[in-house]
matplotlib code that plots the C-alpha trace (Angstrom):
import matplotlib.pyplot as plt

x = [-29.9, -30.5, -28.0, -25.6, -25.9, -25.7, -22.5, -24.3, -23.8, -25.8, -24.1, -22.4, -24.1, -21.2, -21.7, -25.6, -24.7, -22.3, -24.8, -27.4, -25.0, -24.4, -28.2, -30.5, -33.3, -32.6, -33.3, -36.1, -37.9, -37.4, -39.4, -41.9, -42.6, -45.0, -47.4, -48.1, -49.8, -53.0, -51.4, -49.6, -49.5, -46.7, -45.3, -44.3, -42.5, -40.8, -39.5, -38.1, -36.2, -34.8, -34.1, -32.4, -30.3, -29.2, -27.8, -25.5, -23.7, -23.1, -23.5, -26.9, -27.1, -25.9, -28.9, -31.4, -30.2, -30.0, -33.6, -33.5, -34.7, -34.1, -36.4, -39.2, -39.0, -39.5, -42.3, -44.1, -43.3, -45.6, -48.6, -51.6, -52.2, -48.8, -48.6, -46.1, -44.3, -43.7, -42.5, -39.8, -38.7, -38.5, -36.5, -34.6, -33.7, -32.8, -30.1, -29.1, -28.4, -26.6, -24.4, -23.1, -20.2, -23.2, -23.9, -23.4, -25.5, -28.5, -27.6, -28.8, -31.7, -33.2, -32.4, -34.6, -37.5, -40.4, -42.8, -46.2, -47.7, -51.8, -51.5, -54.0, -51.8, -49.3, -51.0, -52.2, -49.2, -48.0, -44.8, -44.8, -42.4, -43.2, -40.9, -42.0, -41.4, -38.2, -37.4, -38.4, -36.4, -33.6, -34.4, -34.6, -31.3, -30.0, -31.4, -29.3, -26.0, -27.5, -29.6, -28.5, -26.0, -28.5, -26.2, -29.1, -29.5, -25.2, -26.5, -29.4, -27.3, -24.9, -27.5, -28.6, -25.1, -25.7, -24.8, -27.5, -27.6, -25.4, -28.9, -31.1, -35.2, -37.6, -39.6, -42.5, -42.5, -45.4, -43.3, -39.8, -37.8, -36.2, -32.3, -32.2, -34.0, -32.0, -28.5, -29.8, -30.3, -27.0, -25.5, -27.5, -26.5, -23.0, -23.1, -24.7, -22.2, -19.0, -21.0, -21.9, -19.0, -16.4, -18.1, -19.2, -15.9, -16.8, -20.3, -18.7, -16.4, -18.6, -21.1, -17.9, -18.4, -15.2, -16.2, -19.1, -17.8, -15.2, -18.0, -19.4, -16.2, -15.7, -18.8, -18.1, -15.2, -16.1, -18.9, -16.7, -17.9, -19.2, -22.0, -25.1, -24.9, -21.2, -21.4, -23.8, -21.1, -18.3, -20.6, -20.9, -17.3, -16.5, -18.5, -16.7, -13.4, -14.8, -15.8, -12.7, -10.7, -13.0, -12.5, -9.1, -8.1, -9.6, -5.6, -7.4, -5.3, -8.1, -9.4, -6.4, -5.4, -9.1, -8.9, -5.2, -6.3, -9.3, -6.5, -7.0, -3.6, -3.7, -7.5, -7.0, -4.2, -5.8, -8.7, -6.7, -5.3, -8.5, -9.6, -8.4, -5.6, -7.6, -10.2, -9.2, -12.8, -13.3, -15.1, -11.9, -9.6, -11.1, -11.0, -7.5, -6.2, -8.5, -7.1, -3.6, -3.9, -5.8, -2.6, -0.2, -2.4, -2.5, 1.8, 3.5, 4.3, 4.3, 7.1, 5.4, 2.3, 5.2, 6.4, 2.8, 2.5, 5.4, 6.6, 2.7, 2.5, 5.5, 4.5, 1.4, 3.3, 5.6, 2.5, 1.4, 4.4, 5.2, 1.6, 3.9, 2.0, 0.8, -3.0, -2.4, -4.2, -7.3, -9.5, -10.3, -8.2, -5.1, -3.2, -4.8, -3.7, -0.1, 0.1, -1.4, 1.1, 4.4, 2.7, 2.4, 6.0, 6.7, 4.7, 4.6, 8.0, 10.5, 11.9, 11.4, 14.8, 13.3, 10.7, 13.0, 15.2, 12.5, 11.3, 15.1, 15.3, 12.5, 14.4, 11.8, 14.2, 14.5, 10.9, 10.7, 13.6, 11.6, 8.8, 10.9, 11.8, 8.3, 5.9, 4.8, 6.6, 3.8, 4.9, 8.7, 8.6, 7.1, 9.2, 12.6, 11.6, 10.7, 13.9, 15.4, 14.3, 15.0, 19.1, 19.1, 19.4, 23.3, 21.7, 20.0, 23.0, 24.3, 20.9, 21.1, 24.7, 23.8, 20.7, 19.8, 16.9, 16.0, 18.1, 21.5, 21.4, 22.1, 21.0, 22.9, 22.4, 18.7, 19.1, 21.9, 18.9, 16.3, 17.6, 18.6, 15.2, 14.0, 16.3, 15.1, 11.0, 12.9, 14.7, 17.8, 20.5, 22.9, 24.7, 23.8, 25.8, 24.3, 27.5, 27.1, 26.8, 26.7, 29.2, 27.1, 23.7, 24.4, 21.4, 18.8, 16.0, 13.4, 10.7, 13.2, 14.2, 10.4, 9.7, 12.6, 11.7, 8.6, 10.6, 12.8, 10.4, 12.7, 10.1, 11.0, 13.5, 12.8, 16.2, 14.7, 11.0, 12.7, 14.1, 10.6, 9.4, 11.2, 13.7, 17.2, 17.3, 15.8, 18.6, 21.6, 20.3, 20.3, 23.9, 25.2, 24.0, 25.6, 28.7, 30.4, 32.7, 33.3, 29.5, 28.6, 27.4, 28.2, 28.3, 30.1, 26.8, 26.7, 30.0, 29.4, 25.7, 27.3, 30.3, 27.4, 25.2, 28.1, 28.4, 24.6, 24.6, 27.9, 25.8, 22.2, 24.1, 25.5, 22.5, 20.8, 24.0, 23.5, 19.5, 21.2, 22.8, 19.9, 17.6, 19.9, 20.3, 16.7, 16.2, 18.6, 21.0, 24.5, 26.8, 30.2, 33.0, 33.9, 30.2, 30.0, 34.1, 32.7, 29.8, 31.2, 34.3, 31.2, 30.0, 32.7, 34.0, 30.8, 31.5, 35.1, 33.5, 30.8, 34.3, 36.1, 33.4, 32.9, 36.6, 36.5, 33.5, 36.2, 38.9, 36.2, 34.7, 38.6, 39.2, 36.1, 37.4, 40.4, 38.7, 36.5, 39.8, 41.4, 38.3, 38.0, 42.0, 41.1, 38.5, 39.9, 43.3, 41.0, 39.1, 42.2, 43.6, 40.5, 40.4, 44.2, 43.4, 40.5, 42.6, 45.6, 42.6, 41.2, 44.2, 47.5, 50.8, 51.4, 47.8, 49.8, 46.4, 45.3, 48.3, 47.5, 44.1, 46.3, 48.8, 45.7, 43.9, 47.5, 47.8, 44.5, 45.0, 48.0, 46.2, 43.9, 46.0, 47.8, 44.5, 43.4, 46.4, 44.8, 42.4, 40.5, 39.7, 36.2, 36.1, 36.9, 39.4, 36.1, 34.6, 38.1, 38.7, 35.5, 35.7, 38.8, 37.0, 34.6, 37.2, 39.3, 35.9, 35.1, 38.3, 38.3, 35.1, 36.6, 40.2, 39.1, 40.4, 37.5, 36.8, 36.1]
y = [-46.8, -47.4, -44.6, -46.1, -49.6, -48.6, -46.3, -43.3, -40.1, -36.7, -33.7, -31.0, -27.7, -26.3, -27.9, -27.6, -23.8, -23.2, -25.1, -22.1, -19.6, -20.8, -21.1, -18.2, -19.2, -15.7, -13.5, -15.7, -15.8, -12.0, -11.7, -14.0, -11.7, -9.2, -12.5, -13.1, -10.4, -11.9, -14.7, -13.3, -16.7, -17.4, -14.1, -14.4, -18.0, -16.5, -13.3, -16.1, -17.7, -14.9, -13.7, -17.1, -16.5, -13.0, -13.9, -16.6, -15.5, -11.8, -13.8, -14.5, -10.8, -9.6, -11.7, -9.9, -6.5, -8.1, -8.1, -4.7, -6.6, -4.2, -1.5, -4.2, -5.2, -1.8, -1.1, -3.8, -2.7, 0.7, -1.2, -0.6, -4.4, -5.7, -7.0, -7.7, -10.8, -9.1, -6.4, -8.3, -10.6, -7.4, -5.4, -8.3, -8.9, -4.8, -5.2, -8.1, -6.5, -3.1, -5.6, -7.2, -6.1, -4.8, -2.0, 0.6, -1.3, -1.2, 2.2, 3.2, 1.4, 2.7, 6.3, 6.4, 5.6, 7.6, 6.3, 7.8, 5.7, 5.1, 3.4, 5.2, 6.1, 7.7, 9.4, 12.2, 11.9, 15.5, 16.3, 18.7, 19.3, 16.9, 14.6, 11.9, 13.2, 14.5, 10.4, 9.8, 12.5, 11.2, 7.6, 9.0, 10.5, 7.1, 5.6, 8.5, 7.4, 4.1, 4.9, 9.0, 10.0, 12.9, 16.3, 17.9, 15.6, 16.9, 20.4, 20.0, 17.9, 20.7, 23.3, 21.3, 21.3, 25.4, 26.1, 28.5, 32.6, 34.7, 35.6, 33.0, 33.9, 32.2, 29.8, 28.1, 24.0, 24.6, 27.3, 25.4, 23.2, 23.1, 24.0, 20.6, 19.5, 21.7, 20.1, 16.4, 17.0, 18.6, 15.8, 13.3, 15.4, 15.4, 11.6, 10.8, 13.3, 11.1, 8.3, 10.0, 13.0, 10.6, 9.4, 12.9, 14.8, 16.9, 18.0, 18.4, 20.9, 22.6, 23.5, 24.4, 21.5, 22.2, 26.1, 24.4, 22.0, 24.9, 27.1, 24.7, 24.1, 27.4, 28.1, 25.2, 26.2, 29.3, 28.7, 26.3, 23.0, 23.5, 22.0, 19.9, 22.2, 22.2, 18.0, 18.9, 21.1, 18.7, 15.7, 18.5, 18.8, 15.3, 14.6, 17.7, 16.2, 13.1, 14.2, 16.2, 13.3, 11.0, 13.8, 14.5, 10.2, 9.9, 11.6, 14.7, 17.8, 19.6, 18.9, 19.1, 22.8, 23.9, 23.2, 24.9, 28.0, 28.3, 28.1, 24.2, 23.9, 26.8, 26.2, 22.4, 23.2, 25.6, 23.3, 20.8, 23.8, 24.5, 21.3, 21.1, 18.6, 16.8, 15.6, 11.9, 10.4, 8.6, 11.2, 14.0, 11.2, 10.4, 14.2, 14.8, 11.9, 12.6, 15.6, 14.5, 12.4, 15.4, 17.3, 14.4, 14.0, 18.0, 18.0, 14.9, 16.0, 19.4, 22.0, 25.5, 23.2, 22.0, 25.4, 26.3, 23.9, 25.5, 25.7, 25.4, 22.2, 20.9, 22.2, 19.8, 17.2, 17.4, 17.4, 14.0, 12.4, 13.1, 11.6, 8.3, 5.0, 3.8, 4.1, 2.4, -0.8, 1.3, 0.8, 4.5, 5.4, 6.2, 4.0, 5.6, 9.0, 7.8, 6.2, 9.5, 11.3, 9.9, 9.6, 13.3, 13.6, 11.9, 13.8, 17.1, 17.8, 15.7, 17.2, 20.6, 21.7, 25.1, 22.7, 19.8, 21.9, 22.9, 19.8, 18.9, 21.6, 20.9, 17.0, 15.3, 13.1, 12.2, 12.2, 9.3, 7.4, 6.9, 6.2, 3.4, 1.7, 2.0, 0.9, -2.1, -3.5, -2.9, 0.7, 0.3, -0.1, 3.1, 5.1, 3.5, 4.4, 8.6, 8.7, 7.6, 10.2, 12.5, 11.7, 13.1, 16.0, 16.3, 18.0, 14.5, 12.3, 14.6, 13.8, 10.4, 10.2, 12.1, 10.5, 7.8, 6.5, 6.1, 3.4, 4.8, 3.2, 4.7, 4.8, 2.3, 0.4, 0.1, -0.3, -3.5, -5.0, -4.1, -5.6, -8.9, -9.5, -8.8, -11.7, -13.9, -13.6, -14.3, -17.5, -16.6, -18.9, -17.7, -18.9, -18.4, -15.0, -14.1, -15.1, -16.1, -20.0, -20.9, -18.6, -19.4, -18.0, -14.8, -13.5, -15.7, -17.1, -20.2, -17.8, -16.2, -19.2, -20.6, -17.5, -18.1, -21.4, -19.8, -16.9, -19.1, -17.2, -14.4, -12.0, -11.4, -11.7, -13.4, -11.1, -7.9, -8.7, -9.3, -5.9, -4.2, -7.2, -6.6, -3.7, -4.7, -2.7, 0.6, -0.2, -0.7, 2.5, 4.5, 3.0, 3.6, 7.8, 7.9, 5.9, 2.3, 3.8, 5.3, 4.7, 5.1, 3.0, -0.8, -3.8, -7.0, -8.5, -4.9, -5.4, -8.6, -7.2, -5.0, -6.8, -8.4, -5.2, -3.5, -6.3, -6.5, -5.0, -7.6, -10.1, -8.8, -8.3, -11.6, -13.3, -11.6, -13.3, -17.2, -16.1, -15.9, -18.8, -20.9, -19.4, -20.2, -23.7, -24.2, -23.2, -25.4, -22.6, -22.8, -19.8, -19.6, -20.2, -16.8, -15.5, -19.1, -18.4, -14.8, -16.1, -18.4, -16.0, -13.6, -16.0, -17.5, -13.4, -13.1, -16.4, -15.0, -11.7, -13.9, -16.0, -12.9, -11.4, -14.4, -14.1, -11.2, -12.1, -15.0, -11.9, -9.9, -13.2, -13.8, -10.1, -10.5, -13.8, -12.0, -8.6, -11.3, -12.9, -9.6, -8.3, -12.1, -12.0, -7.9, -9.0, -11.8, -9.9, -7.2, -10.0, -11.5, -8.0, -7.5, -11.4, -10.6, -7.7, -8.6, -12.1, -9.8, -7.5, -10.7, -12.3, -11.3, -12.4, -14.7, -16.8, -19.9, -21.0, -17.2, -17.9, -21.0, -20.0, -16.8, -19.4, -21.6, -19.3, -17.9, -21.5, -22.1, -19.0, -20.6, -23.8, -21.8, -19.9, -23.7, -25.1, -22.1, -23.0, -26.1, -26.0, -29.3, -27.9, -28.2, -25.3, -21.8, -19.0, -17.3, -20.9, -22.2, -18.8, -18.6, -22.4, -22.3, -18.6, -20.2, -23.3, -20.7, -18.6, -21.7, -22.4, -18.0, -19.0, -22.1, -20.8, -17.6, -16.5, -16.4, -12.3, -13.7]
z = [-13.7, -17.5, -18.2, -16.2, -18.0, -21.2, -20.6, -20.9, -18.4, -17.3, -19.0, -16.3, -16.2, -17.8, -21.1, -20.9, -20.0, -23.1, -25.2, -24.1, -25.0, -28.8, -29.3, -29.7, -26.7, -25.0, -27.8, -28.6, -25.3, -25.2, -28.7, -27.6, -24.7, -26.8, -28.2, -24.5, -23.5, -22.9, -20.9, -17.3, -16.3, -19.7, -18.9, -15.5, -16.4, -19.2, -16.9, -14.8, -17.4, -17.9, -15.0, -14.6, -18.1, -17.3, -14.5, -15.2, -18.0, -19.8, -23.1, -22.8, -21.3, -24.5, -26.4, -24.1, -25.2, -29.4, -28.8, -26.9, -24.4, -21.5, -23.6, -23.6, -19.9, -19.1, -21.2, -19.5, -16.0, -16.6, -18.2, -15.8, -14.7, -14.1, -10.6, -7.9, -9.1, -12.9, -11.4, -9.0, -11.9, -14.4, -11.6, -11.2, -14.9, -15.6, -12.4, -13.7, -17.4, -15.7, -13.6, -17.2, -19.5, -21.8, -19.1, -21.7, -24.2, -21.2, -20.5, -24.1, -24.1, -21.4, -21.4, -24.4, -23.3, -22.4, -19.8, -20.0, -17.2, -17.1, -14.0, -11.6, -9.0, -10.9, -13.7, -11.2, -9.3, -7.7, -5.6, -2.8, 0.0, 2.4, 3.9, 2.1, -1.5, -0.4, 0.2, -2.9, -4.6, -3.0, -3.9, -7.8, -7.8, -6.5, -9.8, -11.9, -10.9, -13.3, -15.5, -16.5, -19.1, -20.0, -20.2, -18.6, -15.6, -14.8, -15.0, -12.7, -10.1, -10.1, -9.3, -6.7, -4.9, -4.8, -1.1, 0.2, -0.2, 3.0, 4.0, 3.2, 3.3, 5.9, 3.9, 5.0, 4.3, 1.5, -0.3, -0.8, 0.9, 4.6, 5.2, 6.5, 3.5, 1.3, 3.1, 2.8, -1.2, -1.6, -0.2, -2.2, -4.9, -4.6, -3.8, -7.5, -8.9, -7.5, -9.8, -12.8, -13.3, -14.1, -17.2, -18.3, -17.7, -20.5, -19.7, -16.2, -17.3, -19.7, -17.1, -14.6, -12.4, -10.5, -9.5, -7.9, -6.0, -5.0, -4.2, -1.7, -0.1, 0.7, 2.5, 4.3, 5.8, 6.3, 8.4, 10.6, 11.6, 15.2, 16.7, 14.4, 11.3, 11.5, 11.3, 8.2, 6.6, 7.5, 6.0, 2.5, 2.4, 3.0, 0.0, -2.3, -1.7, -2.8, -5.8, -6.8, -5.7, -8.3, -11.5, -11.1, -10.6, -14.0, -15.2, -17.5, -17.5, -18.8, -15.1, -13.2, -14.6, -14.1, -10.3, -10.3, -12.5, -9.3, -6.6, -5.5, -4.2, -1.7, -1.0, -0.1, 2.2, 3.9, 4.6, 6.1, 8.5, 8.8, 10.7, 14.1, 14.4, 17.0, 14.6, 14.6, 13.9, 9.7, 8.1, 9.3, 8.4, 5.0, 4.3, 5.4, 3.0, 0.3, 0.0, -0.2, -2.6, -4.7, -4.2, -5.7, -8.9, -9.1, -8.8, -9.8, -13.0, -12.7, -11.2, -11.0, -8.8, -6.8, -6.2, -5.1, -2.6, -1.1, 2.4, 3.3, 1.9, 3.8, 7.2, 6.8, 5.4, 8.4, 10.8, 9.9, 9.8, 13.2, 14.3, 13.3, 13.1, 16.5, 15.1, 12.1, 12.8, 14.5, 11.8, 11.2, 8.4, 9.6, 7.2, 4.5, 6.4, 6.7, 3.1, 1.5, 3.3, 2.1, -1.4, -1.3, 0.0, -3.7, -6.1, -4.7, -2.7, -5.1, -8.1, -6.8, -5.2, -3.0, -1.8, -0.6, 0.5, 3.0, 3.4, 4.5, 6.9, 9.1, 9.4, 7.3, 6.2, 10.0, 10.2, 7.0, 8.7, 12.3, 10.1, 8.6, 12.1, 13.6, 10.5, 9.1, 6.4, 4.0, 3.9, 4.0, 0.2, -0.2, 1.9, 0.4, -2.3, -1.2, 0.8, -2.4, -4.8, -2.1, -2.8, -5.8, -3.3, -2.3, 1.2, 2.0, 2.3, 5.7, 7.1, 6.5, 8.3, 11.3, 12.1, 15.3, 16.2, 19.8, 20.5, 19.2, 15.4, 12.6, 9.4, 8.0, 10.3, 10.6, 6.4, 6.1, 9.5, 6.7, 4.1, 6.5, 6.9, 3.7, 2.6, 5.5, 4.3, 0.7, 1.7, 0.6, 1.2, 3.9, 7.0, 10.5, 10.4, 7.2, 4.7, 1.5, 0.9, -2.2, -5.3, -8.4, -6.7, -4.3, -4.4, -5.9, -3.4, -4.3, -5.4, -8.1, -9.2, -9.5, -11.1, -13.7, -14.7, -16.5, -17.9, -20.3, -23.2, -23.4, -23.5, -19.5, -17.1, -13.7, -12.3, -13.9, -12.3, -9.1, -8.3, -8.0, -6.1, -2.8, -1.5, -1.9, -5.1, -3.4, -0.4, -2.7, -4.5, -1.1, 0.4, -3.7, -2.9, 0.9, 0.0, 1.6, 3.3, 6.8, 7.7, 11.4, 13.9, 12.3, 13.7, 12.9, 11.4, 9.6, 8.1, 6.9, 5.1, 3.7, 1.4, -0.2, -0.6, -1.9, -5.3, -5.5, -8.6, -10.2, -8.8, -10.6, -13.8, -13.5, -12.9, -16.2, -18.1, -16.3, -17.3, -20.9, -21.2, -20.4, -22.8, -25.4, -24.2, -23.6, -27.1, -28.2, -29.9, -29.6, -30.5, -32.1, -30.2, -29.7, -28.1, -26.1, -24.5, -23.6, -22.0, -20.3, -18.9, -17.7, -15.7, -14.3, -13.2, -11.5, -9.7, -9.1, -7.5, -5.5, -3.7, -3.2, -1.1, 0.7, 1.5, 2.9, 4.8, 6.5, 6.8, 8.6, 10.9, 11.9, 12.9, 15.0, 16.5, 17.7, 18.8, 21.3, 22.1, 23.5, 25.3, 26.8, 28.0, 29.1, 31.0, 33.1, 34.2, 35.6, 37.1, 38.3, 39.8, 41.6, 43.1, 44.1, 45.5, 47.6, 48.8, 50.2, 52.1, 53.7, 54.8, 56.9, 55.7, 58.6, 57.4, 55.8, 54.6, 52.8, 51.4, 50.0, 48.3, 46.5, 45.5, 44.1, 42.2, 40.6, 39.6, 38.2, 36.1, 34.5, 33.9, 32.1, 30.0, 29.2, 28.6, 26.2, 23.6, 23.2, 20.5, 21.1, 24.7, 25.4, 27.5, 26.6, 28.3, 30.5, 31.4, 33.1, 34.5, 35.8, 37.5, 39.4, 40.5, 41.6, 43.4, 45.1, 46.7, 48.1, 49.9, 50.5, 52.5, 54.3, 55.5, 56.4, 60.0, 62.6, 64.1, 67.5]

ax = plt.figure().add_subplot(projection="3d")
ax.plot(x, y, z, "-o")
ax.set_aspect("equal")
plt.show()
């Protein structure tokens, strides 16, 4: 209340938090940790302190480890009397130190130490083979993938990953270790390896870490993955392709031409044969798509690994694209199946022209194009794209001509409907038939111009940005490769789509000049005559182009008007001829009143065609032809001669 009066307020935790940073009270608690020792009480509320420190800010972390604070904290964990609560609030503090951007910096603190423990009951400790040492073997080798980045330590993981000799001898449990024991280390093994290889690549490859893991791959699938051993083996192999998947992600073609020199490529792919194509559960899943994305790192930039992965490669690319994408949403990793796939497509079938032509022949283009219809629209992007690299191909655009889907569209069809609602989730300004509104802005939508109020730097361009943002680039780039003309299967929504897609890029280019002229009059510049009259006729030919499309979107809307005219005036003289027709069948000529109906309806007909010339008619040709239809019936049903 004082504080209140006098005008004074508390301080946020913020500032008091910053003001800890700038002062030295971590690295000073930490020293004051040794002087203490007599006084576990002091020490304990000091470890909370800085427990408390280390965990709010990486600052204060990187005080601790000034004072080689995480060396210290673990010296007093191993002293004989330190009880439960030091130990929490010292565990505590280490995690919290590992967890910081100073990880390295704790890394090298406490790999050299040397713990030479007093403590009763580990001084004389001894491991055997029982089941609880193997726990706690497997609980150290949890602790590597932290606190390891011995040489040694890779070396010894390795050896444990060993898969077990053709005929192995019968131990007993006090001479060596179980098979089952043996499996569970491997696979602890290879789980700590996925952690640690990545940051010792070349201790990795010194000590041929890749013929290891290729070793154990190999006798997995050799042996087959039938009944409990064969979920063991899968489980081994599940955790191989992890691991190759981790070392070759890291983009080292020391790595990558290792695994190709050992025959990866032709070894992966026959793994996935391997698996039966009714394994549908995670593990089989995670396998199959790990593996393709291993095969993408191995080829993307490379044409003799292309040419290795061959018409093999295809056959299983082709598999799982037909599987299609009714599981994607299952939860088991069938997006990541489906995703993998047409990633592989990408690096490992484009560019080579044997390969695609392969691929070409056994319809995936097809295949990509049914994909496109039935997936999400997360993954339209990166099949555009793959269907686009593919036309580099001349063989590709025939495919793309010829091809329906199961309801009769074509290809360009299903790409102008892609590209309508593309600009529909944009906002883009159009009319209810999907014309262009407004000249000076064809293409823009709110986001682009949000986007290109920020841009008026010049160091970007909010129309540049935009083209890898959404997929009317990749579908101009596609229609651009088949050709505008003559394309199958269009309707008059198509047609109209397509005048704009056909000037997308006049409109882009003349967006970048309007993007131009505002940075120069943002900036206040103002060029000579001459730059400022050919700026401004640039822009006003791109406005020019803009109107003459949405001309011939009227030309296209008025041909339309009269196609409907024709089939409506078609349609009512067969109408007519068959009412005619059935009149004279239900009346004689001697029925003055038949007679009287025909005459009717002949005359409401004419009324109707009178009333169609009249363009402020409220009802159209069908809707009066239909009415007096309806009129004459009536009196069809009232004069007609009774049969008794």
């Amino acid at each position: 209340m004082l504080l209140f009066l006098s005008g004074l307020q508390p301080t946020s935790p913020g500032y008091r938090l910053q003001l800890l940073e700038k002062s030295d009270l971590s690295q000073t608690l930490v020293l004051s940790l040794a002087s203490v020792d007599h006084r576990p009480d002091i020490k304990l509320q000091l470890l909370q302190a800085l427990k408390l420190l280390s965990c709010s800010s990486d600052l204060n972390c990187g005080q601790i480890l000034k004072a080689r604070g995480a060396e210290s904290i673990c010296l007093f964990m191993s002293e004989s009397e330190t009880f439960g609560p030091v130990l929490f609030h010292s565990t505590e503090i280490l995690w919290n130190l590992l967890g910081s951007r100073n990880k390295h910096r704790s890394l090298a603190q406490l790999s050299t130490i040397e713990l030479k423990s007093t403590n009763p009951l580990i001084i004389n400790l001894k491991m055997n083979y029982s089941h609880e040492d193997l726990k706690m073997k497997k609980m150290l080798l949890n602790l590597l993938s932290l606190m390891s980045m011995d040489e040694n330590v890779l070396l010894s993981l390795l050896l444990l990953t060993k898969p077990p000799p053709a005929s192995p001898r019968i131990h007993s449990v006090s001479h060596g270790w179980s098979s089952v024991q043996s499996q569970e280390l491997q696979l602890k093994a290879l789980e700590t390896l996925c952690s640690v290889a990545p940051f010792l690549l070349d201790e990795y490859m010194s000590y041929h870490g890749n013929a290891f893991v290729m070793r154990v791959m190999d006798w997995c699938t050799r042996e087959g993955f039938s009944g409990p051993i064969g979920d063991c083996r899968k489980t081994l192999l599940h955790f191989c392709i992890r691991l190759i998947t981790t070392v070759t992600s890291q983009g080292e073609e020391i790595v990558n031409q290792d695994l190709c020199d050992q025959g990866a490529i032709s070894d992966l792919l026959g793994t996935t044969t391997h698996m039966s194509s009714d394994e549908d559960d995670a593990v089989s899943l995670e396998i199959k798509s790990n593996i393709q994305l291993i095969l993408s790192a191995l080829c993307e930039t490379d044409m003799y690994r292309k040419e290795l992965f061959g018409s093999e490669g295809v056959e299983m690319v082709i598999h799982f694209l037909k599987k299609g994408c009714n599981l994607f949403y299952s939860g088991l990793g069938h997006n990541k199946l489906l995703l993998s796939t047409v990633d592989c497509v990408w690096s490992c079938i484009v560019g080579c022209y044997t390969t695609e032509d392969f691929f070409l022949a056994k319809e995936g283009v097809c295949l990509l194009l049914d994909l496109l219809c039935s997936s999400p629209k997360c993954v339209h992007s990166l099949i555009l794209s793959t269907i686009l690299e593919l036309c580099e191909n001349p063989n590709t655009v025939s495919h793309l001509r010829s091809w329906k889907d199961r309801r009769g569209q074509t290809a360009p069809r299903v790409l102008l409907q892609t590209w309508r609602e593309e600009e529909a989730e944009l906002g883009v300004q159009r009319d209810q038939e999907g014309c262009i509104t407004d000249p000076k802005k064809p293409l823009c939508h709110k986001q682009q111009e949000d986007t290109r109020s920020l841009c008026l730097d010049g160091l970007s361009s909010a129309s540049i940005l935009e083209l890898g943002e959404n997929l009317r680039s990749k579908i101009y780039l596609i229609f651009y490769a088949v050709g505008f003309h003559d394309l199958p299967g269009l309707s008059f929504e198509d047609y109209l789509t397509l005048c704009i897609v056909k000037r997308y890029l006049d409109f882009k280019v003349g967006e970048v000049w309007d993007e131009i002229s505002a940075e120069l009059a943002h900036e206040g510049i103002r060029s000579i005559t001459p730059d400022r009259q050919s700026l401004e006729a640039i822009c006003q030919i791109s406005e020019d182009k803009a109107k003459r499309v949405m001309e011939k979107q009227s030309s296209i809307q008025q041909r339309q008007e009269k196609e409907n005219l024709s089939q409506e005036q078609l349609m009512y003289t067969e109408v007519r001829g068959q009412m005619f027709k059935g009149a004279l069948c239900n009346f004689s000529a001697d029925d003055i009143r038949g007679m009287y109906c025909i005459l009717f309806y002949s005359t409401a007909c004419f009324i109707a065609q009178k009333y169609l010339k009249n363009k402020h008619n409220m009802y159209s040709y069908c809707e009066w032809s239909c009415l007096f239809m309806d009129l004459t019936c009536k009196l069809l049903n009232r004069t007609k001669p009774s049969t008794e």
